[in-house]
N, C-alpha and C positions, 0 to 999 in steps of 0.2 A: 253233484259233481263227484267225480271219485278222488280219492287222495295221492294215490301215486300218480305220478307226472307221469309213468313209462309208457300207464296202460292208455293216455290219450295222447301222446308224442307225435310228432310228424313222421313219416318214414326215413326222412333223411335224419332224423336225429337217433334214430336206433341200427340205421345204415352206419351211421359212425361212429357211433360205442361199439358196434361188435365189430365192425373192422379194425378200431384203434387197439381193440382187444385181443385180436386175433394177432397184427404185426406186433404187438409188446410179446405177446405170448412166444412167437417166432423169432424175433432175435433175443429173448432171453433163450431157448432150446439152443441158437446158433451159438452164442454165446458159452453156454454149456461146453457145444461137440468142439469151438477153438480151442476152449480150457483145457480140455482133457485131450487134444491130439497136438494139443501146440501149436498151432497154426496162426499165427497173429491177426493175418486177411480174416479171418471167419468170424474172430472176435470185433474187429472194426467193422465188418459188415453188421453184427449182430445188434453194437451200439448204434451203426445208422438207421439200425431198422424199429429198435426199441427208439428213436427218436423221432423217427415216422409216428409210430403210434401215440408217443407223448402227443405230439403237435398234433393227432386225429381228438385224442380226448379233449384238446384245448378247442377245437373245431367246436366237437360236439357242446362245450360248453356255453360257447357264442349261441348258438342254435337255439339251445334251451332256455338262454338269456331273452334272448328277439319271443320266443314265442310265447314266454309269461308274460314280457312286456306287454305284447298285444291280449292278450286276455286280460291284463289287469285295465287296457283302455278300453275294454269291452268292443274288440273290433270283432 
């Protein structure tokens, strides 16, 4: 058996680290362009978005949780 969990993963659990990675990634950048042009909407958009992705890593976490489970029941 190999040691990183990433390289036997389900597809949906690597579907959702890299999207929760991608919307963090994106409303930190939004986040950035409010800062620096003042625009308040951009900034609160950027913390909605950076909260999307929090809540995708929490997802991905569940995911990863269910599927040790079942490996450790030997299903």
């Amino acid at each position: 058996m190999l040691n990183d969990f990433f390289e036997t993963a389900p597809p949906l659990y690597k579907w959702l680290v890299f999207g929760a990675m991608g919307l963090t990634a994106l409303g930190i950048i939004l986040v950035i362009i409010g800062a620096a042009t003042g625009v308040p909407a951009v900034n609160f958009t950027g913390l909605a978005v950076i909260g999307a992705g929090m809540l995708g890593h929490i997802g991905s976490l569940m995911v990863r949780g269910r599927v040790m489970r079942q490996r450790l029941k030997g299903k």
